[in-house]
C-alpha positions in Angstrom: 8.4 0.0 -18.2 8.3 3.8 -18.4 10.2 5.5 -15.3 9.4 9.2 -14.5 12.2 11.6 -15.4 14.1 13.2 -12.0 13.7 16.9 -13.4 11.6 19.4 -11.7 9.9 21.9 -13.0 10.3 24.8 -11.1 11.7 25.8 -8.0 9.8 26.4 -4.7 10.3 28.4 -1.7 13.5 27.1 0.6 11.1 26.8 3.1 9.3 23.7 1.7 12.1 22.2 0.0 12.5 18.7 0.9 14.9 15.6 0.2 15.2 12.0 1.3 17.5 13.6 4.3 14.8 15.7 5.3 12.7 13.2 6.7 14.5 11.5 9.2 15.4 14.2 11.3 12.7 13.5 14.0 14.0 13.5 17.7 15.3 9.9 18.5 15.1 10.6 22.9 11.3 9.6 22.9 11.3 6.3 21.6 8.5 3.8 22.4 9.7 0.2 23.6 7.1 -2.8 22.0 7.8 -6.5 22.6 9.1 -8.1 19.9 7.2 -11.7 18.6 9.2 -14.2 17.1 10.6 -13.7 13.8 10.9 -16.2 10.7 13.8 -15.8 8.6 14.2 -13.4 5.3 10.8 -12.9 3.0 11.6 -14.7 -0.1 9.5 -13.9 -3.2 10.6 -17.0 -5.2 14.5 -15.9 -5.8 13.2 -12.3 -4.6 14.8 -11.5 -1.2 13.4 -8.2 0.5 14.9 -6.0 2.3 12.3 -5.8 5.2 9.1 -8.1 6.1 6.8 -4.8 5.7 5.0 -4.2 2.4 3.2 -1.5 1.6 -0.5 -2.7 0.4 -2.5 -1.7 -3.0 -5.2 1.0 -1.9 -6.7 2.4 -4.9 -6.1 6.2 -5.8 -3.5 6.3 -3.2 -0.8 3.7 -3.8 0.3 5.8 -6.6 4.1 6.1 -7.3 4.4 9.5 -5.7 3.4 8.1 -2.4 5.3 4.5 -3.0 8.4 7.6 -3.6 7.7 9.2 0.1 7.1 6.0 2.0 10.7 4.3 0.1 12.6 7.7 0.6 11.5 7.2 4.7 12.2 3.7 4.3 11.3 0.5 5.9 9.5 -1.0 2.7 10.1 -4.4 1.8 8.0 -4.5 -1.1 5.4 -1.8 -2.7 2.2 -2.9 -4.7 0.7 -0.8 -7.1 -3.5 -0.2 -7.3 -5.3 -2.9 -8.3 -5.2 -3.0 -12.1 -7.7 -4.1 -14.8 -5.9 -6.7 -16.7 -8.0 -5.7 -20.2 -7.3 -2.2 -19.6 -3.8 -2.7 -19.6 -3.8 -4.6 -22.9 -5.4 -2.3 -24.2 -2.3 -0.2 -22.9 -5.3 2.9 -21.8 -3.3 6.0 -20.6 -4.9 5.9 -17.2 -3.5 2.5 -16.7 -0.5 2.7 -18.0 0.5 5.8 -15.4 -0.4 3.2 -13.0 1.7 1.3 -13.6 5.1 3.6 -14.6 7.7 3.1 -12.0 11.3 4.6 -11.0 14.7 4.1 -10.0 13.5 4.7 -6.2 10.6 2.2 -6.5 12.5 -0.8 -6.0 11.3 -3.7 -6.1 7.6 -3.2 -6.7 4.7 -5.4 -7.8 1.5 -4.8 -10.0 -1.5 -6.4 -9.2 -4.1 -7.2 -11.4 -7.7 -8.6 -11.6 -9.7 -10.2 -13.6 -11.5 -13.1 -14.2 -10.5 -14.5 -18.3 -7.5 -16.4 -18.0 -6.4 -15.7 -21.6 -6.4 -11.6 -20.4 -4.6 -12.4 -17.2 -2.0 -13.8 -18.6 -1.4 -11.9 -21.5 -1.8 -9.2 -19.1 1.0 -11.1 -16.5 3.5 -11.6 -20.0 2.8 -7.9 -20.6 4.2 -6.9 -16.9 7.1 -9.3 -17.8 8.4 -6.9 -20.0 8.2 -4.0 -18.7 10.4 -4.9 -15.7 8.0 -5.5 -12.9 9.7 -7.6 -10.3 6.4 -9.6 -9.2 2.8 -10.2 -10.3 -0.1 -10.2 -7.4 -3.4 -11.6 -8.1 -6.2 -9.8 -6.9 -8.8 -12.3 -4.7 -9.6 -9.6 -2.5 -11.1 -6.8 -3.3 -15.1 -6.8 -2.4 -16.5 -4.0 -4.3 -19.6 -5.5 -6.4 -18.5 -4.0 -10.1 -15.1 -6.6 -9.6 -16.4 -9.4 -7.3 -19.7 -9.4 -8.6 -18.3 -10.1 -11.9 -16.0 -13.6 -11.0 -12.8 -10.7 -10.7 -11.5 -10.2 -6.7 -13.1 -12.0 -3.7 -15.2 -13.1 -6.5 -12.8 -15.7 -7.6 -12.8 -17.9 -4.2 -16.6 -19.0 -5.0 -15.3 -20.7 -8.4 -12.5 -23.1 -7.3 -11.5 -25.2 -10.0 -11.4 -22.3 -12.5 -9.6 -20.0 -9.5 -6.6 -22.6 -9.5 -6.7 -23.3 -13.0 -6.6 -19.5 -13.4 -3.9 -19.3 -11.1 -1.7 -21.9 -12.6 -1.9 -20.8 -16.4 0.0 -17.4 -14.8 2.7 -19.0 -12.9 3.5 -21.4 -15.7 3.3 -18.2 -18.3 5.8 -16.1 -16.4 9.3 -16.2 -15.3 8.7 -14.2 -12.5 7.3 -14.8 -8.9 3.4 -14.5 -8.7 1.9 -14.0 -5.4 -1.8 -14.2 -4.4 -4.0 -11.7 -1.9 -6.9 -12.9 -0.9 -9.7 -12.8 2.0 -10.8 -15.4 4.4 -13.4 -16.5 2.3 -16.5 -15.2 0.9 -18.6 -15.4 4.5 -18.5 -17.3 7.6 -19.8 -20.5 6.4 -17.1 -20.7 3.0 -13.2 -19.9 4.6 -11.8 -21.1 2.1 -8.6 -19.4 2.6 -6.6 -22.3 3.8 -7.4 -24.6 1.0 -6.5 -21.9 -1.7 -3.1 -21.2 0.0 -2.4 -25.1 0.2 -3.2 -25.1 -3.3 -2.0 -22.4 -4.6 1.8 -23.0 -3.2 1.3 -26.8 -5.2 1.3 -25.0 -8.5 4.0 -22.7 -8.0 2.2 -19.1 -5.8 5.7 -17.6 -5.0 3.6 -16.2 -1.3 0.0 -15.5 -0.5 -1.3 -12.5 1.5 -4.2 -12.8 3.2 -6.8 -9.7 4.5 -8.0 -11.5 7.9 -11.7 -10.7 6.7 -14.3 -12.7 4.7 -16.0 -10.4 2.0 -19.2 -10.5 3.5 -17.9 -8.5 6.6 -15.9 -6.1 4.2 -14.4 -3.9 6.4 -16.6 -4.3 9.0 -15.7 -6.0 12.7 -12.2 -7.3 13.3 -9.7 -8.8 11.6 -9.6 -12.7 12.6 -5.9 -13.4 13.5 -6.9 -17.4 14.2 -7.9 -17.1 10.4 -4.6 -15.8 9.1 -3.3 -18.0 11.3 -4.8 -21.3 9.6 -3.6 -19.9 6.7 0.3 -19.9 7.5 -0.5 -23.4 8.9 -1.7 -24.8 5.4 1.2 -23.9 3.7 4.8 -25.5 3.7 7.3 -23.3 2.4 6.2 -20.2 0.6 5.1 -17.0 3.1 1.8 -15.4 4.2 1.6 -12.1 4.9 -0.7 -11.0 7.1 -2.9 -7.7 6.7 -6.2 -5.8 7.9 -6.0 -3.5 11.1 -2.3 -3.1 11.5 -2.5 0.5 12.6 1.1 0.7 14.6 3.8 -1.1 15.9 2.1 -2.7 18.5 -0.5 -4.5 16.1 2.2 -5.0 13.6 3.7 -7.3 16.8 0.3 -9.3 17.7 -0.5 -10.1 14.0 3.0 -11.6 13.8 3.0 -13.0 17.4 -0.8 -14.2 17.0 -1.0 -16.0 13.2 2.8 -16.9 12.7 3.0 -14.7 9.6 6.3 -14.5 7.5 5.3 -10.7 6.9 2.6 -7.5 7.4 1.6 -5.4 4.7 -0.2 -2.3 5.3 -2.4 0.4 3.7 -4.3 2.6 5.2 -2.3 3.2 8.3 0.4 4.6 5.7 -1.7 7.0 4.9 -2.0 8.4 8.3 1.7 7.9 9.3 4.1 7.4 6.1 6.9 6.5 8.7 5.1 3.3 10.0 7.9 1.4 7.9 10.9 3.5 9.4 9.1 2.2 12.6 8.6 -1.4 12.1 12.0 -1.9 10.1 13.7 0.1 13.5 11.7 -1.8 16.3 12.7 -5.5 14.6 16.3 -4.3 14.6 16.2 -2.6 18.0 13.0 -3.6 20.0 12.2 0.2 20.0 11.3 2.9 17.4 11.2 6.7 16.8 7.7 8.8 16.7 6.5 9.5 13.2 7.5 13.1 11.6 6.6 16.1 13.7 4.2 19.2 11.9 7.1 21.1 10.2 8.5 17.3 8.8 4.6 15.9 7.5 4.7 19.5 5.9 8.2 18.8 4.0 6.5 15.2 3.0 3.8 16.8 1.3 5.5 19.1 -0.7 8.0 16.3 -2.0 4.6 14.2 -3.2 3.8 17.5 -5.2 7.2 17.5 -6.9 7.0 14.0 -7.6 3.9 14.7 -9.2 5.0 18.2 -11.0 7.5 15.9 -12.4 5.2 14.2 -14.3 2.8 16.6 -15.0 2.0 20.2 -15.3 1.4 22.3 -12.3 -2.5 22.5 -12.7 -2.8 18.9 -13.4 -0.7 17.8 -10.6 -2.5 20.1 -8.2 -5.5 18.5 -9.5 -4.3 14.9 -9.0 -2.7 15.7 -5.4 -6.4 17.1 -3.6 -7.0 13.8 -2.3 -3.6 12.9 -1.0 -3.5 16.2 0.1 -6.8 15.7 2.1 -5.1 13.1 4.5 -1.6 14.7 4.8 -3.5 18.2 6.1 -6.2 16.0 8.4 -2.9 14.3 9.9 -1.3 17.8 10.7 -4.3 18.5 12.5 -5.0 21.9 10.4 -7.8 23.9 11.0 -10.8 22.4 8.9 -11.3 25.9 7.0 -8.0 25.7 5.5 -8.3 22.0 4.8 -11.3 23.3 2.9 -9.8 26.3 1.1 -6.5 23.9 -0.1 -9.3 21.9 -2.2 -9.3 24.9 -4.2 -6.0 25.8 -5.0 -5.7 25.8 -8.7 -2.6 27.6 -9.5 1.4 27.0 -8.4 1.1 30.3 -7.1 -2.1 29.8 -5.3 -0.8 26.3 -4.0 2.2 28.1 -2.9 0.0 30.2 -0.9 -2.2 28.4 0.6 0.8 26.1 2.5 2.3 29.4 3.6 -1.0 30.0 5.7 -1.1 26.5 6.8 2.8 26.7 7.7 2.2 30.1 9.4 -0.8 28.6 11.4 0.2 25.7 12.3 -2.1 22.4 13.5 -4.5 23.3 15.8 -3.0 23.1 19.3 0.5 24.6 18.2 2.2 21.6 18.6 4.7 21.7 16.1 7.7 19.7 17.1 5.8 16.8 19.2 4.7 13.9 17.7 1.0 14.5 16.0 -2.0 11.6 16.6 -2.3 9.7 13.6 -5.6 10.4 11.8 -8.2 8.1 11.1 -8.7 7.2 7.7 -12.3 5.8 7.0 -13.2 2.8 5.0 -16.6 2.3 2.9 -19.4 1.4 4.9 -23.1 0.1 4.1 -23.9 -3.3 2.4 -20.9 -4.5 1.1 -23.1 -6.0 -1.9 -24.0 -2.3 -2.7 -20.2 -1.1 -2.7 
């Protein structure tokens, strides 16, 4: 497994420089108080203990290892999944896919997930991960976009249930490392056949299964069903389910464990909007209460760090390159002024990019509110027919 090299290319103004100490320094007075559910015992990935119950989730072109750096530097995360990866790309070892997977000392432990629907691939792919390092092995059975489902790969896999376990099996048995499962509900309303995957899945050896509390015919649309999750945890025996799908806070962190029984909550997109979620859940477990997420000047510092983690890798024009989209959602959630949001897209340069947070730190987020806690933004999800995704 390649790990990214610590070194830094260049220095950059004291005024963005950041470390792990950097991000805690939020003001602990205003704490919010949120019952606390319930809990089962340690998360147990086969032999795999982690450290907390809350797992950062695979969200493509953001789950990168720059971001899995920031959210473990905050901490909180028990375990971080990569982006869904094709398992034929990565046997063909393509350079796109094989940054995807790099790691680093900080990203401990972390998991790869892959997709696909020819079992020789997967596990060749699965033996691949095995010696590189990876500490666990997810199987994709959720994701609904048409190019992966439609083609037996994803949410795909639950309308093909012999072959899905058989699938399933032929990786546990080729690996001597835990493999977990994500999964939806089912494929619609009239096939959930969630609970009969888990029970079977945890018969030939799943280490844990995770489960997106929506069918793939809703695709992000509606609610998450928490009585689905729910009949999920109550088909298995001994392995955990970790719940997922609109866990935006603290507060529905609590009902999804208090509601379904889950062993665990893994979230994506709310990290995006509030990297400290984590900090947050790992605190309020401990303590019934957390600290608010980073204030303006602390999201700022967080931002800048993902650009060195990414300068570390590559050079500055690439890396700016690479760090627009991030960069989108960590300017939205400071609440700056949509013109320089705009001009930032630009930035080409180290100088320029240099520049252009110097204007944003100078300005501020709209409001000048630069030490209270900022609203998390919302972070949209693909809409339409899901079929057409």
């Amino acid at each position: 497994m390649r790990h990214w090299s610590p070194v830094i290319k260049r220095a950059i103004p004291d005024v963005f420089k950041s470390s792990p100490n950097a991000v805690s320094t939020t003001d602990d007075t205003a704490r919010t108080v949120v019952e606390r559910p319930e809990f089962r015992g340690p998360v147990h990935y086969g032999s795999l203990q982690l450290s907390t119950r809350y797992l950062l989730s695979p969200l493509a072109g953001f789950t990168t290892l720059p971001f899995r750096r920031i959210v473990r530097n905050i901490g909180g995360v028990g375990l971080a999944t990569t982006d869904l990866v094709n398992c034929r790309a990565l046997l063909s070892q393509n350079e796109r896919t094989m940054q995807m997977i790099e790691t680093h000392p900080q990203d401990q432990p972390f998991a790869v997930q892959i997709f696909g629907s020819n079992p020789d691939f997967m596990v060749q792919a699965a033996q691949f991960l095995v010696e590189r390092d990876v500490a666990t092995i997810d199987i994709n059975m959720g994701c609904p976009v048409n190019r992966i489902a439609g083609a037996g790969s994803g949410a795909g896999m639950m309308c093909d249930t012999t072959n899905t376990i058989s699938l399933v099996q032929k990786i546990v048995e080729a690996v001597n490392i835990p493999v977990s499962v994500k999964m939806r509900l089912g494929w619609d309303d009239d096939n959930l056949t969630a609970p009969f995957f888990a029970r079977e899945f945890e018969q030939v050896g799943v280490c844990a299964i995770a489960i997106h509390g929506r069918t793939r015919e809703q695709g992000f649309s509606g609610s998450v069903s928490r009585p689905g999750i729910r009949k999920v945890v109550e088909a298995v025996e001994n392995i955990p389910v970790v719940g997922n799908g609109d866990v935006r806070n603290v507060a529905d962190a609590a009902q999804m464990i208090r509601e379904t029984g889950c062993h665990a909550v893994s979230i994506g997109r709310a990290a995006l909007a509030n990297p400290w979620i984590f900090r947050q859940l790992d605190e309020w477990e401990r303590t019934g209460s957390y600290a608010p997420a980073g204030t303006f000047e602390e999201r700022l510092q967080l931002m800048v760090q993902q650009y060195e983690f990414l300068e570390e890798r590559h050079p500055p024009e690439r890396a700016i390159i690479l760090f627009r989209k991030m960069a989108h959602w960590y300017l939205k959630g400071m609440k700056i002024r949509k013109k320089l949001r705009g001009d930032f897209q630009f930035v080409s340069t180290r100088s320029e990019f240099d520049a252009a947070l110097e204007r944003i730190r100078m300005e501020g987020p709209v409001g000048g509110n630069r030490t209270g806690v900022l609203t998390d933004c919302h972070i949209p999800v693909p809409s339409g027919p899901v079929d057409k995704w």
